[in-house]
N, C-alpha and C positions, 0 to 999 in steps of 0.2 A: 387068360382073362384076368385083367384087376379088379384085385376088389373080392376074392373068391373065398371063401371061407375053407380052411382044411380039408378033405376028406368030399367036396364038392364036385371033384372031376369025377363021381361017379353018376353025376348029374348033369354032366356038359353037354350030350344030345339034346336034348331036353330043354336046356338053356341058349343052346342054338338055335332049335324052334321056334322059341316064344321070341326071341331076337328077330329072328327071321318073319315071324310073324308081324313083328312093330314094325320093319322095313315095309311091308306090304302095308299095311296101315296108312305109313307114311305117304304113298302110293297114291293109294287113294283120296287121300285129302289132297294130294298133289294135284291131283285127276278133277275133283271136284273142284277146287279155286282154278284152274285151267279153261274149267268148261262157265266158270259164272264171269271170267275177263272173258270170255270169247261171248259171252250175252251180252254182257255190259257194251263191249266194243261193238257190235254185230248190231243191236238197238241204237247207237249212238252215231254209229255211218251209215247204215245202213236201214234204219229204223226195222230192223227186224232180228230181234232178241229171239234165242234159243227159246222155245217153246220146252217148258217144263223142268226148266231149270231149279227152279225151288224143290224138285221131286228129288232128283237127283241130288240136290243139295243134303234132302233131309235125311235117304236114307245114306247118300256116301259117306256124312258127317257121323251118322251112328256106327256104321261099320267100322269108321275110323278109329273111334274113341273107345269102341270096346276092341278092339285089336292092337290096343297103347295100355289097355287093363293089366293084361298078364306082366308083360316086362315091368310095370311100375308097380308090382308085388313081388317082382324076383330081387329087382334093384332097391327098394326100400326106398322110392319116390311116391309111397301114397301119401296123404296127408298124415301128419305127425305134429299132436306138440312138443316142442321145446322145455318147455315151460315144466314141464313132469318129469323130465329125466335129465335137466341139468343138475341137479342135488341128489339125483340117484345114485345107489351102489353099481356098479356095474352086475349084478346080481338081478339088481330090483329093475336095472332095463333090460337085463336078457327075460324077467320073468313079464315084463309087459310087450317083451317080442312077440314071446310065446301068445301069450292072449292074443295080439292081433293077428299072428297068423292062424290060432284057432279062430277066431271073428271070419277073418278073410275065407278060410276053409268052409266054415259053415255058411256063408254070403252067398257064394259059387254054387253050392249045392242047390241053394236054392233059387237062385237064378236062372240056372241049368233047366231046373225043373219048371218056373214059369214059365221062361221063353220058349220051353218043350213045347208046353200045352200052349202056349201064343202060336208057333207054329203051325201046330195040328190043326185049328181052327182059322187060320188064314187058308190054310192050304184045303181046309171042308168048306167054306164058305168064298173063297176065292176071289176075296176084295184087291182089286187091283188103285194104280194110283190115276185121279184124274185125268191127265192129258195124257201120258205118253202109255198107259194102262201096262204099267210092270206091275207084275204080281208081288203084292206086299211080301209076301211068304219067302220072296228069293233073299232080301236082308236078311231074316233070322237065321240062315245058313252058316257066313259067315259069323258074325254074333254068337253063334253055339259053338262053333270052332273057339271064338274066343273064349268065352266063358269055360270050354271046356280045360284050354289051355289056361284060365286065368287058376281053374282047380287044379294044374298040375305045378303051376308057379305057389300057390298057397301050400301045396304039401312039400313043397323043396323047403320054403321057408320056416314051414312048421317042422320040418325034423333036422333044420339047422338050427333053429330056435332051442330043442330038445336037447342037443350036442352044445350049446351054447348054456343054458342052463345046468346042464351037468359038471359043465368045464369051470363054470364060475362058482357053484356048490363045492367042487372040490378042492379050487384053490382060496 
């Protein structure tokens, strides 16, 4: 893999997964813009659009975006400014790595833990969607997967960040 910091390939499963996971992400959006041309078109020859299409829309587009979480905190594609570590020592950006993947790490955790209890309470109350009545509760599944993965991606980065500030401290 390019791109791999030292000592990373004891992370490479791991980096598989969450890989493997943004392909499945991919998937699904895939799946989703799929099924809203086949409404679009189905409506426009046939005047009869997919029934429930915005449902689908809304949760495939969440599953999507948190299943692109993880890998864009492995790869260092979250937002960043520029602006703060162009006149940095290489030092002063390894120690603000450090901070975002502590930030990042403690985000997950709490994440984790809301969407926990979003679960628990969709699935005791059992609100399903409008029209095609999927159970709300079957998204945060996925969603937890991610998040779970986005905390296994935040601690790869945080104990590269660690070996990263150590290495810049020393030389």
């Amino acid at each position: 893999m390019t791109g791999e910091t030292p000592g990373a390939g004891r992370f490479r499963p791991a980096r598989r997964l969450i890989e493997g996971w943004a392909l499945f992400g991919g998937l699904v959006l895939f799946a989703v813009v799929a099924v809203n041309a086949w409404s679009i078109l189905a409506g426009w020859l046939a005047n009869a659009p997919f029934p429930g299409d915005f449902e689908l829309t809304e949760m495939g587009t969440a599953v999507a975006v948190f299943a692109f979480l993880p890998y864009c905190q492995l790869v260092g594609a979250n937002v960043s400014a520029d602006i703060f570590t162009m006149r940095a020592s290489p030092w002063q950006v390894a120690l603000m790595s450090l901070l975002a993947a502590l930030v990042a790490f403690a985000f997950s955790v709490l994440l984790i833990w809301r969407m926990w209890l979003g679960l628990i309470d969709y699935r005791t109350y059992t609100e399903f969607t409008g029209i095609l009545e999927i159970p709300i509760w079957w998204a945060f599944v996925p969603v937890l997967a991610s998040l779970a993965l986005l905390l296994l991606a935040s601690f790869i980065t945080l104990t590269e960040a660690i070996a990263a500030l150590k290495s810049k401290r020393s030389a």
